[in-house]
C-alpha positions as CSV (number, residue, x, y, z in Angstrom):
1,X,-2.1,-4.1,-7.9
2,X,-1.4,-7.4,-6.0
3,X,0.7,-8.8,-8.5
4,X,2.8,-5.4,-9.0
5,X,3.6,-5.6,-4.9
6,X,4.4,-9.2,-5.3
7,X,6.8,-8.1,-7.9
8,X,8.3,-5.6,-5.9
9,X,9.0,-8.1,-3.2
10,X,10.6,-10.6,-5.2
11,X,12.7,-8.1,-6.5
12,X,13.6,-6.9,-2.9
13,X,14.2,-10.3,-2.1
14,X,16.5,-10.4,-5.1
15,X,18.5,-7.7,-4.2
16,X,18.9,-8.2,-0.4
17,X,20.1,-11.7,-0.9
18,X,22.8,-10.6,-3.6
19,X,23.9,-7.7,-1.3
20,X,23.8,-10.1,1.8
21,X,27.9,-11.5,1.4
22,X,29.2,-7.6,0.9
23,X,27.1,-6.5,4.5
24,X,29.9,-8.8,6.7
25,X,32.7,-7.2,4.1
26,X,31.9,-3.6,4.5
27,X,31.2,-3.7,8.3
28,X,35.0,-5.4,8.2
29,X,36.3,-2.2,7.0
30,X,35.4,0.3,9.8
């Protein structure tokens, strides 16, 4: 159980820092 919601936040992690240089981009456009 721990090791699935460690997995899950390393993924999270994953994904947030790989969307992070679009966030700056996409607020630009409005």
């Amino acid at each position: 159980m721990k090791k699935k919601l460690f997995l899950n936040l390393i993924f999270i992690a994953i994904v947030a820092v790989s969307l992070m240089p679009w966030i700056p981009i996409g607020l630009g456009q409005y």
